[in-house]
Each structure stands twice: as structure tokens, then as C-alpha cells.
GUKOLZA-182650 format. One record per residue (C-alpha): x, y, z; residue in three letters. Coordinates in steps of 0.1 Angstrom, whole numbers, plus 5000, padded with zeros to 4 digits. Layout:
! GUKOLZA-182650
XYZALA
...
! end
This chain:
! GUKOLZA-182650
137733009156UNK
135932839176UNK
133532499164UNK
129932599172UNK
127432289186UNK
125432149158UNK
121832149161UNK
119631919134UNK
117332159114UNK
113832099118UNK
114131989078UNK
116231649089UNK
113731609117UNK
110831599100UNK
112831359074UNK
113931139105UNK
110831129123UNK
108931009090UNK
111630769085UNK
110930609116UNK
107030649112UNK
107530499076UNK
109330219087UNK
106930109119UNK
104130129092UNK
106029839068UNK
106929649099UNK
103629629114UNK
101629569080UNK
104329319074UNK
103929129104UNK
099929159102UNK
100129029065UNK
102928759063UNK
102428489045UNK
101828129064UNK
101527759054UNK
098727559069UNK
099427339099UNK
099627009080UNK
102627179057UNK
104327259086UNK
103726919105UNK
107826749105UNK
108426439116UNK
108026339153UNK
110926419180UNK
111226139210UNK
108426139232UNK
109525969267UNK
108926269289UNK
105226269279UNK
103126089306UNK
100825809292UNK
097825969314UNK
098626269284UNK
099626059250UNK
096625799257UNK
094326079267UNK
092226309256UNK
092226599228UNK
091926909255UNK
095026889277UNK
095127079311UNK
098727169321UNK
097727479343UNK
098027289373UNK
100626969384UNK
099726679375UNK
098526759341UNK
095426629331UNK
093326599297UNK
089926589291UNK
087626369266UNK
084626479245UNK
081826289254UNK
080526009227UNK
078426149201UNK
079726499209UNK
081726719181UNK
082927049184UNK
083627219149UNK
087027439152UNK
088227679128UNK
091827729120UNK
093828009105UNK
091028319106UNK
089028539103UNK
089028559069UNK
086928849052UNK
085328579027UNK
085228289039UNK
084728309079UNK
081428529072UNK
080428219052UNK
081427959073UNK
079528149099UNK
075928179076UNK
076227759074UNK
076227769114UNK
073927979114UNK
071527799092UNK
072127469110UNK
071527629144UNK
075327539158UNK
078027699170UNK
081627649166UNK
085027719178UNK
087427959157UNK
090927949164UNK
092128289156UNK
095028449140UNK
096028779159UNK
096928909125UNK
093928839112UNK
091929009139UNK
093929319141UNK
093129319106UNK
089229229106UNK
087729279144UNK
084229339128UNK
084328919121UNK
085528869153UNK
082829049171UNK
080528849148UNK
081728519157UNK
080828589195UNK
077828759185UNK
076628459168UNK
077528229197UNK
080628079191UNK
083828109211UNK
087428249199UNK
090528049211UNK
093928169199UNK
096028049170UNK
099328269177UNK
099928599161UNK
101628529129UNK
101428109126UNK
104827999137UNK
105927649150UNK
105927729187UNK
108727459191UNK
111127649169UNK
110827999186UNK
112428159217UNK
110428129251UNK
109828499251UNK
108528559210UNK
106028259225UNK
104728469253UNK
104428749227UNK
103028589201UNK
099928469228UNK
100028849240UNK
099329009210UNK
096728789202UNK
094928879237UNK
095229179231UNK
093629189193UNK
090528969203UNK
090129229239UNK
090529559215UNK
087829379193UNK
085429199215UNK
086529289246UNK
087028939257UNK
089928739264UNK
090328369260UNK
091928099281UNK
092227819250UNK
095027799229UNK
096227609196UNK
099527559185UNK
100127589152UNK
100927289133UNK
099727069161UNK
096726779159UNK
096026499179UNK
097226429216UNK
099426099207UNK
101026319182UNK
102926509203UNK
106626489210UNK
108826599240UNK
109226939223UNK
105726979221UNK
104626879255UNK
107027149266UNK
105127389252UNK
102227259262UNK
103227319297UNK
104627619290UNK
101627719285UNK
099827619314UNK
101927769332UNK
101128119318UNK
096827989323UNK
096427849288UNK
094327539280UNK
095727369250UNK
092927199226UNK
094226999202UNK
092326789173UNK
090526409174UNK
089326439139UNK
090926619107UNK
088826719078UNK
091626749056UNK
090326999041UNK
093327169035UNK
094326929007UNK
091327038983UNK
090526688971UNK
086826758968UNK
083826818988UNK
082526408990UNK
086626339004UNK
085826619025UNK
082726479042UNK
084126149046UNK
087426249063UNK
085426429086UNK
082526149094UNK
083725989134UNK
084225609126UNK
082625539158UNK
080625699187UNK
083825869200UNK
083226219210UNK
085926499196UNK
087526819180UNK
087026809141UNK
089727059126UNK
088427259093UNK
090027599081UNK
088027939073UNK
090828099064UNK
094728019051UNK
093427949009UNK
090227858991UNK
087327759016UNK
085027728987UNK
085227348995UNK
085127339035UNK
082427579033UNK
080027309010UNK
081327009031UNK
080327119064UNK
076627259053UNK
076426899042UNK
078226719071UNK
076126929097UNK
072626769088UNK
074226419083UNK
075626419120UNK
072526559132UNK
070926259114UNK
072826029136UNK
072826189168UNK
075326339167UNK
075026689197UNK
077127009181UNK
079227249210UNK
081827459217UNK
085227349229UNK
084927499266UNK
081527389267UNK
081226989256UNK
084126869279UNK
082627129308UNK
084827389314UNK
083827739320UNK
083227929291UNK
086128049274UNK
085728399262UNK
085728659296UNK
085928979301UNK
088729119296UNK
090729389317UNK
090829749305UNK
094329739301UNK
093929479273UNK
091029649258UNK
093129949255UNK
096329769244UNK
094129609222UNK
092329869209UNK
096030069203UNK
096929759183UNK
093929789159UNK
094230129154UNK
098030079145UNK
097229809121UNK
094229989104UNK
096430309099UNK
099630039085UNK
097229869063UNK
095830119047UNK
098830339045UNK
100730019028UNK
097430009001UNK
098330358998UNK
101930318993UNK
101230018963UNK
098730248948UNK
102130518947UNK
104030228933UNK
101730138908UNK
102030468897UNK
106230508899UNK
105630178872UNK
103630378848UNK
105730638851UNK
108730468846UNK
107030298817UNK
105630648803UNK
109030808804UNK
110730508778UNK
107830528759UNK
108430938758UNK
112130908754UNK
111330628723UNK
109030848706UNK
109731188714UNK
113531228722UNK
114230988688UNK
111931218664UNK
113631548680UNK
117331428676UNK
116131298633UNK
115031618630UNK
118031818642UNK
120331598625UNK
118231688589UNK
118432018599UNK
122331998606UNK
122831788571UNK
120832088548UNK
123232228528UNK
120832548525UNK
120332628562UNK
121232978571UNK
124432998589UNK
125133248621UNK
127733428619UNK
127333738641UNK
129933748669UNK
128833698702UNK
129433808736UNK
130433538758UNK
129433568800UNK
131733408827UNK
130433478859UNK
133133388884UNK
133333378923UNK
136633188938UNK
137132998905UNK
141233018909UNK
141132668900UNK
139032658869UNK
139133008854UNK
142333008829UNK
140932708815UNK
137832798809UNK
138933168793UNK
140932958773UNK
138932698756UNK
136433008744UNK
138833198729UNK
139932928714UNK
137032848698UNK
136132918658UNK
133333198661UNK
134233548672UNK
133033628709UNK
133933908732UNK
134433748767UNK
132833918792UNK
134633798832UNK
132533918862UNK
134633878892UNK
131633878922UNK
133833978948UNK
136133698945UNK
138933658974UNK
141233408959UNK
142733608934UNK
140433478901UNK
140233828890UNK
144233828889UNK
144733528870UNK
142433628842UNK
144633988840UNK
147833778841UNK
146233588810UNK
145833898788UNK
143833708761UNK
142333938732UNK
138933988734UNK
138433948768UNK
136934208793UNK
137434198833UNK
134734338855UNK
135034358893UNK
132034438913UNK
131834398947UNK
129934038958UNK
126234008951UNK
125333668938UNK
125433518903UNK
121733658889UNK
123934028895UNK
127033918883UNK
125133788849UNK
122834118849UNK
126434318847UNK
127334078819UNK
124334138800UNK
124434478805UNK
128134518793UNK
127834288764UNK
128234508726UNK
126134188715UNK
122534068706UNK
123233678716UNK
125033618747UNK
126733268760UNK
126633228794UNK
129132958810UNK
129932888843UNK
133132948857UNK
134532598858UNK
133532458828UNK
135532428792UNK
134432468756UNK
135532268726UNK
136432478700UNK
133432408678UNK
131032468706UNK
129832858705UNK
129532798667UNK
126932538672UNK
125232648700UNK
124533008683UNK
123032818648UNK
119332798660UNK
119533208664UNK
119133278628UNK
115733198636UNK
114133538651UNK
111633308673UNK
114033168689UNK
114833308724UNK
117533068737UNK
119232798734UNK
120532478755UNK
124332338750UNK
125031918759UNK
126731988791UNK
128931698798UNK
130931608827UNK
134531648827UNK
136031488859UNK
135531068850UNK
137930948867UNK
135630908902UNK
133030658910UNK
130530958917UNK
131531128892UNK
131130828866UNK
127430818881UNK
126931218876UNK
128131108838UNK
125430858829UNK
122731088848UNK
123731388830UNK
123131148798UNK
120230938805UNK
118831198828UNK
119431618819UNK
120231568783UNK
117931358771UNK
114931538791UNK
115831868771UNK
115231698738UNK
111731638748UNK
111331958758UNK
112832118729UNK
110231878707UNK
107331968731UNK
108432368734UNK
108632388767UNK
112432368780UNK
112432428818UNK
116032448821UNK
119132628797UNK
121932468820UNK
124332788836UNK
127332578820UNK
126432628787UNK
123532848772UNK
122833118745UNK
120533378748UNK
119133628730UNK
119533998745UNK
116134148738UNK
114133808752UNK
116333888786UNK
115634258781UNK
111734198782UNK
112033918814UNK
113934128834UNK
117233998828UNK
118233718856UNK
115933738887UNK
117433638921UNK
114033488930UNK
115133138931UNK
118832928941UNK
118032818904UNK
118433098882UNK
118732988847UNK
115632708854UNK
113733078866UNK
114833228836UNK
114532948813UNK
111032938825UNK
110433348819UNK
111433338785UNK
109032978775UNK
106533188791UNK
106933488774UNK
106633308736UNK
110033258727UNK
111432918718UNK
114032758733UNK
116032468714UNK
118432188724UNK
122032118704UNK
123531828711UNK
126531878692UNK
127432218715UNK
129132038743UNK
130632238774UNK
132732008798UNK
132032108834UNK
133732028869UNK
131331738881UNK
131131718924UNK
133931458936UNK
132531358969UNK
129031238982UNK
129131649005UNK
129631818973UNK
127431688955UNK
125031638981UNK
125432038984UNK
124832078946UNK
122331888938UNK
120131988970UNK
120432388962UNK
119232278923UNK
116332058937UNK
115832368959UNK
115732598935UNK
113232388911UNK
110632388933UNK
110932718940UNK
110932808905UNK
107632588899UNK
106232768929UNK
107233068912UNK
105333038879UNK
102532818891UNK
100033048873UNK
101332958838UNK
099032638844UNK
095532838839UNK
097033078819UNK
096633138782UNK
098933158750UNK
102533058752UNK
102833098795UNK
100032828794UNK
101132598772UNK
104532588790UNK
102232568824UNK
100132258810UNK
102932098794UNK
106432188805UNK
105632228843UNK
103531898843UNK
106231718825UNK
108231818853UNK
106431758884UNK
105631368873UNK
109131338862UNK
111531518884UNK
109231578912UNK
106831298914UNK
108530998903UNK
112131058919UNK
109731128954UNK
107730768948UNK
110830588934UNK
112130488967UNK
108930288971UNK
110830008947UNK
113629978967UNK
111629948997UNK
109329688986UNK
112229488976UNK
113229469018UNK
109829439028UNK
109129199000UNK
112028959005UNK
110528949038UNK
107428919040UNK
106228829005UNK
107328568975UNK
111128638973UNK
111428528938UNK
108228738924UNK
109429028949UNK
112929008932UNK
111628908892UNK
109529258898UNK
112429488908UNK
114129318882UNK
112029428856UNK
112129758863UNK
116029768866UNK
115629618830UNK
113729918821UNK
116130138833UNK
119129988817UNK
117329998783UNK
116630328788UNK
119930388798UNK
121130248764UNK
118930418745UNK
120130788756UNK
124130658756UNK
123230588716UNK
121930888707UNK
124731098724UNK
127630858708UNK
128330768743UNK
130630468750UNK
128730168771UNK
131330028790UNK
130430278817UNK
127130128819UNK
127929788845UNK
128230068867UNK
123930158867UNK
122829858889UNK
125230008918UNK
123930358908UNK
120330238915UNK
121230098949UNK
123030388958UNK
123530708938UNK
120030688932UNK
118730698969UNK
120630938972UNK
119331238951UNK
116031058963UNK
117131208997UNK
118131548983UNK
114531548965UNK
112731518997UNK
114831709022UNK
114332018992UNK
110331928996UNK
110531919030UNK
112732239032UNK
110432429012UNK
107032329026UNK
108932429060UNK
109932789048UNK
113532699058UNK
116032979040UNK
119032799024UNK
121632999011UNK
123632958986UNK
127032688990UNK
129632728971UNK
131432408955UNK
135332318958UNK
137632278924UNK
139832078918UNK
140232188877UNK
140231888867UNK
139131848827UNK
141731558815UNK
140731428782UNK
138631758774UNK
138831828736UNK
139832198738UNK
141832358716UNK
145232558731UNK
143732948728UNK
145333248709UNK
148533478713UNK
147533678744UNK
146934018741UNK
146134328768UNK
142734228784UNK
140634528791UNK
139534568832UNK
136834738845UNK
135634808876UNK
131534768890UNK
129934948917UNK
126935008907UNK
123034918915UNK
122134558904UNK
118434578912UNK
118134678873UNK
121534608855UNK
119634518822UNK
119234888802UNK
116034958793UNK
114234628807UNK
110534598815UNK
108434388835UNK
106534188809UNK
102334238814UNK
100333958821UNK
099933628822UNK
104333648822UNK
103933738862UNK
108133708868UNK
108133868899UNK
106133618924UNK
107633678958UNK
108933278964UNK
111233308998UNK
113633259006UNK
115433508983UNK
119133428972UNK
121633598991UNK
124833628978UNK
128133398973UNK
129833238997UNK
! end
């Protein structure tokens, strides 16, 4: 046979392409937002400076290295530019810029790229207002310790923010962490004339405010006051921490200088050069303007995306605080209702279902462990079709009490309709095919029917197969996950989901659903849903445990879990209408369906966003707040996890195994989640996969089963559009039969 070529569905596209779009949005709002220090934390101490020439060290504050020989240029006396470091910053630049305003001068602001991708509105104001923009690099970093080409880049992105903004470019440049002229060391002079080179002017500093230190307005003021008549650059800071400081200092240093004569000007113009800020090329106002719109879509997407987190936190938080309350009062009650000595007992046999398609590996066993069992059943096989001989292993067996019927393959929703329609009984079991019972388990699952309300009932399904690292992980889920989810549902009446390994049912609640609809890839959460629609109760027992076949590798349970995610949407989809409807239908709408789309819709899509801000964090935030936050909610999980191991008498031991889960069993039924999203908004049809066996249930508490006996065999051909005798479409508001594609089709 020959291998076909595979081609991606459009389902892993779409994931793929808003993978790639996700991560471009972190990336670019992390680069616009990283954190900086100022330029006197990141001043080190001086290299050897024999290279510089003295015409530079001994000269003045502007230095000209566009053309050989360099040259530098001195303010003239009394003359003072005010430059701004670090900004625009959207609260302290516009104020910074009302004190100029009010004295009448203007200044020089020495921008952040960042910054103006972020804010160009403050940019257009400081040229509006008659000041002129040099550049401050893109993301603050110590031009000396940088590759040639991230220096080019860091400049070019800067361009290209102040053209998309103001449409200007600017020929004046300052380093980050730089200050005076005799400062400089042979490192930085080769910057310095690395950037002539590319038609930069570099202005460095003559006077330093200090304001950056926060020591007070007065030691403000007097750091900033020239000693003498000396013309120069004063460096201050509207951005980079709290301004509150600068912004009083300079409305009281402005009207002192003036007081002495002192003439106010911009960089470019007090030591006469041409004005900085020209036109700029529409290229660069069209990179530029690319830029902005790139980092006003990543910013707000990234506000978005911390909203979404905020809100995986309270959920997260919401579900303890539900398990706490909720799952502790429903498993006190049970157990009072398991100690009464006057509690009616069930002991009506029942008619056990085993639907079966290639189940070779598992179906003896399985056969076995409910006839073994210490409440009467009638077993009911349904061989769908199956081609590797399961139907002759359970002949071969010839236990008592146990019926064979073929029929040829249709799906599992037919094979249980011929089930239910065969069974002599009013409550029916239905198990999968490759799961075991203990031999106390139909009797305890069948105790909540003496109660005529109740319609169902949901078994502890447990996994069988520990002896696997995923399968180990599939434990503790099926623990701290399934399990303890059903007892909240059970206390809230609204169960979503009797599990197909283990579940009783009552024969006249599936007579008036319809029996098992083929609507969804999840059939029992469809019917499970029917029959909390249609008034009946449904209960959990934790002390009816069925032991099923758990996935061994990442494919299968990839495969499983992605047809169950499937098929609970589809389900949702299904009875949507139970939201606005009354009675029974809408309390299971407004409770049960809520309950699960915030917690195994909603928060298992937004959960990712934890792991992903602990990348971008560790990055571009605090490290050690970044990691101290994940932290916390690992904690939560853990106790959570500890919590739900209690109450089922679980062992903990298994449980140094959650903090891998989280980093990687986790992501991935996060991917499942939201390739089954993604596959159903797309209208992609996914049929139905069937899982390998191993039949493997070592340590499985199952007792050996009876002296076999003649089994009886029949054959099936009918119809099974309407297998169930007698059954009805419920009326309204129990709509069953929403048309949710794509339908099942059958095994295999």
C-alpha cells in the first residue's frame, strides 16, 4: 500500500499561523516595554583612553565625527540647552513640556524608540511646541557592549518611530550611559565615530542635574546651577522613574537662570548647526508608521492577554475554593448516606452493556471481572463489526450470564442502542470494552437507583496502566481533574458527563431521550446531558471504581483526548438552548454548562498564558517577581492536588511528579483544547480513532470470575436509527436532536 503525501489540515494552520502571530506580539511588546536603568546606573568605570585625541577629551560637549578630523563644538557662555533623557513618558514628558511652555523655552528630548512607538502623540507635541527630538537608542543599551550591527539597528528603529510619528528624522544622537566629553574612553570614542560615520552627531552632557538620585528639589536646583559663565548641555530625565522632582526643579531653575542671563536653546541651534529634525523620506515614514501600528496592535493585545490572565487567576482560585466547599460537603454527605444502617438497598439484577470493536486484548478480562462481581447482571457483548476475532474470544469464554450479539459495524451510540434494546432489565451498566470491575463495583454503582428520581449514575473510573510516565500523569488528572469535577456536579445537579467506562442508567430515562444519539464523538457527555435536561438526577459514587486501559504514548493519547475535547464542544453546541430554557433543561444550562465552559473550556484555553508569561517575564520583566508569581499558582495547584488525592484515599507519592505535568502534560491537552476549538469553529469532520491495547490492568483488584457456562450468541442486522423500543423524542425545552456536524461515522 502505498504512503500517501501528507498535507497539514487547515486546523494546524490556523494553530501554527497564530502561534507565530502570538509570539511576534510578546516579542515586540517585550522589546517596546523592557525594563532599563538610568544612564548613571549603568555608568562602569573608565577603559584606557589613549586613542582619543586631546582636540576631543579637552573639547567641547557636541562632538562631530561625521567627517576626518573630528571636531567638537562648545556652547557659547551663558548659553544652556535643557535635554531630556529616557522619554516620552505619558506623565511626566506632557508636564515637563507645560513648564517650557510656561517659561517660554524650548528644549531638547532625547528619545527612546520604544517609547515613541508606544506614545507618538508626545512626540508630535514636543516638535509642535518647538523643541527638537535627538535619539536615545531603541531599548537603552550600553552601545560599547553590543554588536556593530544591533547598534545600527537600534539607531534605525528609532528613525523610523520619530518619521512614523512626526515625520522627521534627526541627525543627533545620545548614547546611553554616556555624559561629559573627558569622560569617554577608547571604547566610547569608537562608537562615537561609528557613528559619524553613519551621519550622526553625538551630544553629550556639560552639566548633570542629578536628578536621577531623588535627593530633593533644592539638591536638584543646585546640581544643575553652571559654576561659572560656561555655556553647556544640562542633562534632566522625563522619563525612566518619578519626575515629580525634575519637573518642580526645572520650573524653579528656569526663572533663576533667566535672572542671571542666562539665553535658553536647543542643542542644534546654540552651537549653530542646522536644525536637527528634517524631513524625513517616505520610506521612513512608512517604515515608521508600520512600526507604530505593530506596536499599538502588541501593546494592546499584551493588556489584553494580562486581562485573560487575571482572569485564568481567579479561576484557578474559584475552582479550590469550589472544590473546598462543594466537592468536601458532597463526599460528607455520601459517606452518611453509605454509614445509614436504614438506607434502602438495590437489589434488582441488572443488565450489564459491553460494547466492543477490536478489543482482543482487553475483552476476557473485562467479561471477567463483571461476572465476577457480587450483584446479579446479565452481560450484554455487542461485537460492532469487530475483525480481530473479539467476538470469538468471548464464545470461547462461555461465562453464565453472558449474551453475544454481532451486528455488522456502525459505531458505539448503535452498538449501545442494541444493548439497550436487548437488555430484560430496568438499570443498565454500561462499560467500555477495555476496562475491569472490582467485584463490589455494580453493587455500589446501582445503590442511588432505589431512588425513582434518579436517572443515572457515574462510577470513579480509575486508571489501570501506572506503570508509564503518561500514564502516571492520566492518573493524577483523572483524580484531581474528572473525579473530583463530578462531585460538584453531583452536589450542584448538573453532571455533564457519566464516563462510557463505568455508568448506570436507568432504561426508561434512555427510553424518553432517545437512547444514545450519534450527534456528537462524545456520546455519553451527549447523553449525560439529555437526561440532566430532561429532570432526572444524576449522582456520583466514589466507592464504584472501574479500572480502564489509560493511553501509553503522547499519539494515543493525543488521539483520545482530542476526539473527547471534540466531542464536548460539540455536545455544548448541541444543547446550547438549555441556557434560556426553563425547569430542569435550564438549570443544567445556567449551571452545569457554565460550570463547564469556565472550567474545561475557558480556563484550560487561557492557562497557557501562565506559562507564557513565565518566558516573557524572565525576559523582559522582574525575574524573581515573574518566577514568585508562577510559583504561587503551581502552589495552588499542588494543594488542590492534595486535596482531591485525600478524598479518594489516593497514595501521594505520585504527586513530585505534578510540577513536570504542568510543564508538559499540561501544554499538552492545552494543545488538544484548542486544535478541538479550532476544528470545530472550522467545520473540519473528525472521525472517530480507535485506540491500541495493550491489556494491561496489573495490580487491578478483580476477583477470578465463575465456572463458565454456555454463553448465548446472537446475531444483529437490523436498523439502528431507532434500536430503543418504544422511545420518543422528548417535547420541549429537551431539543435532543440539534443537527451539530460533523456526525459520527462509525469504528475504525
Amino acid at each position: 500500500m502505498s504512503r500517501s503525501r501528507h498535507v497539514p489540515r487547515p486546523s494546524w494552520l490556523l494553530v501554527l499561523i497564530a502561534f507565530v502571530t502570538f509570539g511576534a506580539v510578546l516579542l515586540v511588546n517585550g522589546v517596546v516595554n523592557a525594563e532599563f536603568g538610568n544612564d548613571a546606573e549603568g555608568a562602569g568605570d573608565r577603559g584606557p583612553d589613549g586613542a582619543i585625541p586631546v582636540v576631543v577629551s579637552e573639547g567641547g560637549s557636541v562632538v562631530d565625527a561625521t567627517h576626518d578630523p573630528v571636531r567638537t563644538i562648545r556652547y557659547p557662555a551663558k548659553t544652556i540647552a535643557l535635554s531630556f533623557d529616557d522619554g516620552p513618558d505619558p506623565l511626566w514628558t506632557p508636564q515637563v513640556l507645560a513648564v517650557l511652555k510656561k517659561h517660554q523655552v524650548p528644549g531638547t528630548f532625547f528619545v527612546l524608540g520604544s517609547q515613541v512607538a508606544q506614545y507618538p502623540q508626545l512626540a508630535r507635541d514636543i516638535r509642535a511646541q518647538g523643541s527638537e527630538i535627538g535619539l536615545h537608542t531603541f531599548t537603552h543599551p550600553d552601545l560599547t557592549h553590543i554588536a556593530p550591527n544591533r547598534v545600527e539597528r537600534e539607531l534605525t528603529l528609532t528613525q523610523f518611530a520619530v518619521a512614523g510619528a512626526t515625520g522627521e528624522i534627526t541627525y543627533l544622537v545620545r548614547p546611553p550611559y554616556s555624559s561629559r566629553v573627558d569622560a569617554l574612553d577608547d571604547e566610547d570614542y569608537d562608537i562615537v565615530q561609528s557613528l559619524g560615520k553613519d551621519g550622526y552627531i553625538t551630544a553629550l552632557t556639560d552639566f548633570d542635574s542629578r536628578d536621577w538620585e531623588r535627593k530633593g528639589v533644592d539638591r536638584i536646583v543646585a546640581a544643575s546651577t553652571p559654576e561659572n559663565d560656561a555655556g553647556g548641555s544640562l542633562l534632566l530625565h522625563d522619563a525612566g522613574g518619578e519626575r515629580s522632582q525634575t519637573v518642580a526643579a526645572l520650573d524653579r531653575l528656569i526663572p533663576q537662570l533667566k535672572a542671571q542671563g542666562w539665553t535658553f536653546s536647543t542643542t542644534s541651534q546654540a552651537v549653530g548647526l542646522p536644525p536637527a529634525n528634517h524631513e524625513a523620506s517616505t520610506f521612513d515614514v512608512v517604515a515608521g508608521t508600520v512600526l507604530l501600528a505593530a506596536t499599538a496592535f502588541s501593546t494592546s493585545a499584551v493588556r489584553v492577554l494580562e486581562w485573560c490572565l487575571l482572569i485564568v487567576g481567579g479561576l484557578v482560585v474559584l475552582r479550590l475554593l469550589i472544590m473546598l466547599v462543594v466537592a468536601g460537603r458532597q463526599k460528607r454527605r455520601t459517606d452518611r448516606m453509605t454509614r445509614d444502617p436504614n438506607r434502602p438497598v438495590y437489589t434488582r439484577p441488572v443488565s450489564v452493556i459491553v460494547p466492543a470493536y477490536n478489543e482482543k486484548e482487553c475483552i476476557e478480562q473485562t467479561v471477567r471481572s463483571i461476572a465476577a462481581g457480587d450483584h446479579p447482571v446479565e452481560i450484554i457483548v455487542v461485537d460492532d463489526g469487530s475483525t480481530d476475532g473479539t467476538s470469538d474470544i468471548v464464545e470461547r469464554m462461555a461465562m453464565p450470564n453472558v449474551r453475544l450479539i454481532r451486528q455488522p459495524n456502525s459505531g458505539k451510540p448503535a452498538a449501545l442502542n442494541t444493548g439497550i434494546a436487548a437488555a430484560r432489565n430496568e438499570v443498565i451498566v454500561m462499560v467500555d470494552g477495555d476496562t475491569v470491575f472490582e467485584t463490589s463495583t455494580v453493587r455500589l454503582l446501582v445503590q442511588d437507583m432505589v431512588d425513582p428520581e434518579v436517572g443515572a449514575v457515574a462510577g470513579n473510573a480509575k486508571v489501570a496502566n501506572r506503570n508509564t510516565l503518561v500514564a502516571k500523569w492520566q492518573h493524577i488528572e483523572y483524580v484531581m481533574g474528572f473525579n473530583l469535577d463530578r462531585r460538584v456536579y453531583d452536589e450542584w445537579r448538573c453532571m455533564a458527563t457519566v464516563p462510557g467506562a463505568i455508568g448506570a442508567f436507568r432504561k426508561s430515562a434512555l427510553r424518553q431521550v432517545g437512547g444514545v444519539s450519534e450527534d456528537t464523538l462524545a456520546e455519553d457527555t451527549d447523553l449525560t446531558m439529555a437526561l440532566s435536561r430532561a429532570g432526572w438526577r444524576i449522582t456520583y459514587v466514589d466507592s464504584s471504581r472501574a479500572w480502564t486501559e489509560a493511553p501509553a504514548t503522547f499519539t494515543q493519547l493525543w488521539r483520545q483526548r482530542y476526539r473527547w475535547s471534540y466531542g464536548t464542544i460539540q455536545s455544548m453546541w448541541k444543547h446550547r438552548s438549555a441556557v434560556t430554557a426553563k425547569g430542569p433543561s435550564g438549570h443544567f444550562g445556567r449551571v452545569g454548562l457554565l460550570n463547564l465552559a469556565l472550567f474545561q473550556v475557558l480556563l484550560p484555553l487561557l492557562a497557557p498564558l501562565v506559562d507564557v508569561f513565565l518566558v516573557y517575564g524572565l525576559f523582559f520583566l522582574d525575574p524573581w517577581v515573574t518566577l514568585a508569581a508562577w510559583g504561587g499558582v503551581q502552589l495552588i495547584q499542588l494543594l488542590s492536588a492534595v486535596y482531591a488525592f485525600r478524598l479518594e484515599k489516593e497514595k501521594l507519592g505520585v504527586l513530585w511528579l505534578l510540577p513536570l505535568q504542568q510543564i508538559v502534560y499540561r501544554q499538552l491537552m492545552y494543545a488538544v483544547l484548542i486544535r478541538s476549538v479550532v476544528t470545530a469553529v472550522t467545520g473540519i469532520r473528525l472521525r472517530w480513532q480507535k485506540l491500541r491495547r495493550t491489556g494491561d490492568f496489573g495490580g487491578v483488584p478483580v476477583a477470578s470470575g465463575p465456572k463458565p457456562l454456555p454463553p448465548s450468541v446472537e446475531v444483529y442486522t437490523g436498523s439502528f436509527q431507532a434500536v430503543v423500543p418504544g422511545a420518543r423524542r422528548p417535547a420541549e425545552p429537551h431539543p435532543v436532536r440539534a443537527t451539530v456536524p460533523p456526525r459520527v461515522p462509525p469504528h475504525g
